[in-house]
PANUVO-738295 format. One line per 8 residues: their letters; for each residue x, y, z of N, C-alpha, C. Coordinates in steps of 0.02 Angstrom, whole numbers. Example, Ala and Ser with C-alpha at 12.3 -4.5 7.8 and 13.67 -1.06 7.14 Angstrom:
as	660/-284/390/615/-225/390/660/-165/390 ~ 642/-112/354/684/-53/357/645/2/394;
***
This chain:
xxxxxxxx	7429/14156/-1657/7365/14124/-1646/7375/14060/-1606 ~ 7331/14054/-1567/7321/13985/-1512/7283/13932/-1536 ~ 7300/13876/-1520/7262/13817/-1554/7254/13760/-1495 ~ 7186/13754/-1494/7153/13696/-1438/7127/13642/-1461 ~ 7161/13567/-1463/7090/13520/-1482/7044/13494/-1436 ~ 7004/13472/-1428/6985/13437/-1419/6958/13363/-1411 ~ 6967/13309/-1399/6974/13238/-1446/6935/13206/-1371 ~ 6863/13173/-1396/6809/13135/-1366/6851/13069/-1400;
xxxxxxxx	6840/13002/-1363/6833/12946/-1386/6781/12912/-1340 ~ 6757/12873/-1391/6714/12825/-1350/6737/12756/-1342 ~ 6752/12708/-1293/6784/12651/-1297/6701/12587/-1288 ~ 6718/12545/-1348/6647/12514/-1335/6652/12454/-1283 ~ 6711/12422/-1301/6725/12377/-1235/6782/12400/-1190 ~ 6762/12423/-1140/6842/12464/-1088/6876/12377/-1076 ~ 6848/12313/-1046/6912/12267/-1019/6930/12239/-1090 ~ 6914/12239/-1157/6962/12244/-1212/7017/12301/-1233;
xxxxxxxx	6973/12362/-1243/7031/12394/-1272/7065/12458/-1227 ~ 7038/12451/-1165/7091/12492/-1114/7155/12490/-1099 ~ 7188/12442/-1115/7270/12431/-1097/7293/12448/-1179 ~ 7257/12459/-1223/7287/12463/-1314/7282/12562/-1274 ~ 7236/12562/-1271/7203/12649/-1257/7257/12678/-1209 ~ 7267/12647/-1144/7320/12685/-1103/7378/12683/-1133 ~ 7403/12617/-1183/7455/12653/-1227/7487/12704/-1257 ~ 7417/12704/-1303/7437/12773/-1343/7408/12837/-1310;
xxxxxxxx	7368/12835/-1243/7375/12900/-1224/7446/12924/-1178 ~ 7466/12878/-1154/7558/12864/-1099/7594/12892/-1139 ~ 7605/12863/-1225/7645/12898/-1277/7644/12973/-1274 ~ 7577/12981/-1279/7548/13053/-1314/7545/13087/-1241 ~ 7578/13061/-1179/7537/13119/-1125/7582/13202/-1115 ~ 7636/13184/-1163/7672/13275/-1158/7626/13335/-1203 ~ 7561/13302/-1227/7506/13354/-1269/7457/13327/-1254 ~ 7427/13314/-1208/7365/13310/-1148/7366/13359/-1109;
xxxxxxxx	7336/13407/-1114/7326/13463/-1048/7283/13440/-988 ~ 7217/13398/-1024/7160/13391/-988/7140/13315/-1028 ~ 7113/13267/-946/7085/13213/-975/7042/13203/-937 ~ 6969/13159/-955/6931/13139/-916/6889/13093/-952 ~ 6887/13050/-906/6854/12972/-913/6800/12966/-862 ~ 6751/12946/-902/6692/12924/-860/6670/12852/-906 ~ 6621/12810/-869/6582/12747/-866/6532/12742/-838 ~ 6486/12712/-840/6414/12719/-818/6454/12673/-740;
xxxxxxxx	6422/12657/-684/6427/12625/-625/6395/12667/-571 ~ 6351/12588/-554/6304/12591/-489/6318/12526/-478 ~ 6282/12517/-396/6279/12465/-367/6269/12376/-403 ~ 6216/12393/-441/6214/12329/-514/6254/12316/-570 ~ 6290/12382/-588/6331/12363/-646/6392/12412/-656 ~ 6431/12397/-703/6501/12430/-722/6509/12445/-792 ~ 6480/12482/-817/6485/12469/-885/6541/12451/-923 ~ 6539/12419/-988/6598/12387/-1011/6620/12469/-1052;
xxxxxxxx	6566/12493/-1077/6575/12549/-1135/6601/12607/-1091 ~ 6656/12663/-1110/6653/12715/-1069/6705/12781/-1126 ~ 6691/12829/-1091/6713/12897/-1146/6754/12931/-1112 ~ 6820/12948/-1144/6859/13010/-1119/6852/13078/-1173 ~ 6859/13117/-1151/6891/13175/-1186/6933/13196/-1149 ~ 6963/13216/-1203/7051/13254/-1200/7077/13325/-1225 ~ 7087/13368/-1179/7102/13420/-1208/7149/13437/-1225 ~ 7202/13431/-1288/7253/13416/-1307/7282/13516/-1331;
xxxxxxxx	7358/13541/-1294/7391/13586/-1318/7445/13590/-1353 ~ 7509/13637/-1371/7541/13633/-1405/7589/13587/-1457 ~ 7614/13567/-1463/7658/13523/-1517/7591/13520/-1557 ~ 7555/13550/-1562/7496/13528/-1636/7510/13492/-1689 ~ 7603/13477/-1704/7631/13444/-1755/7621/13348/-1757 ~ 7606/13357/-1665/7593/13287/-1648/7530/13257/-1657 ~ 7470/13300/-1652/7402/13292/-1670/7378/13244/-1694 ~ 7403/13254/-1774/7370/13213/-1814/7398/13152/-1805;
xxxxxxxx	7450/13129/-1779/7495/13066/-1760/7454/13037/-1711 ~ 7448/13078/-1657/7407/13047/-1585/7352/13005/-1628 ~ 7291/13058/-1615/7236/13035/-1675/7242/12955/-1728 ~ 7296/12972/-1763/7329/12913/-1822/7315/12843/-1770 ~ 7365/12844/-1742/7389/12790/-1674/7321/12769/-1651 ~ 7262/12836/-1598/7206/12796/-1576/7147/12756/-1645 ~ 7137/12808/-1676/7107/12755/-1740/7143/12688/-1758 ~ 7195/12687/-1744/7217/12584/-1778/7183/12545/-1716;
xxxxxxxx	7147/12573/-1668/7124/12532/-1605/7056/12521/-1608 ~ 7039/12453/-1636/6972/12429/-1614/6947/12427/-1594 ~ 6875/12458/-1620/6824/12453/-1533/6843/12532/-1505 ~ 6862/12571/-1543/6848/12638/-1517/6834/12675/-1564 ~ 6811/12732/-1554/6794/12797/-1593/6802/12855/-1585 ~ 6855/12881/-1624/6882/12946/-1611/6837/13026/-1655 ~ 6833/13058/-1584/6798/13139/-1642/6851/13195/-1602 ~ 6838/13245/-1657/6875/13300/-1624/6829/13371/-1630;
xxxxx	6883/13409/-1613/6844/13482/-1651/6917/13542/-1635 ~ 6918/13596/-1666/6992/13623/-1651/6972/13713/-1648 ~ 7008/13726/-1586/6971/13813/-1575/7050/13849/-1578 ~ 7034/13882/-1626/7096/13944/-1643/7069/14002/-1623 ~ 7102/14028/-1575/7106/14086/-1556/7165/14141/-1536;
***
């Protein structure tokens, strides 16, 4: 059986906790398949707040560690969801 997570975070201030965040995703990037980051930005503004999700594959043993690591980081919020197939 195959196992996919998924893992949304929302970062509430990106010029606070983006250099804590590229940390532990740099650690974790040998179980990142897929990442993507967006932020609100137009011509008036940049938002401070912005969301990745991550589509995280095998070593599943590392998972709950990754996860562990982004939760001790302030000012973010981690969700997941996990598809076995």
């Amino acid at each position: 059986m195959k196992e996919t997570k998924i893992i949304g975070i929302i970062i509430k201030d990106r010029i606070k906790e983006a250099d804590k965040t590229q940390k532990v995703l740099s650690k974790y990037a040998s179980i990142i398949d897929t990442r993507l980051g967006t932020h609100e930005l137009n011509s008036a503004t940049c938002s401070r707040k912005g969301i990745i999700l991550l589509i995280l594959r095998n070593k599943s043993e590392l998972w709950t560690q990754f996860e562990a690591d982004l939760s001790k980081i302030e000012g973010i919020e981690v969700k997941n969801m996990t598809f076995n197939y």
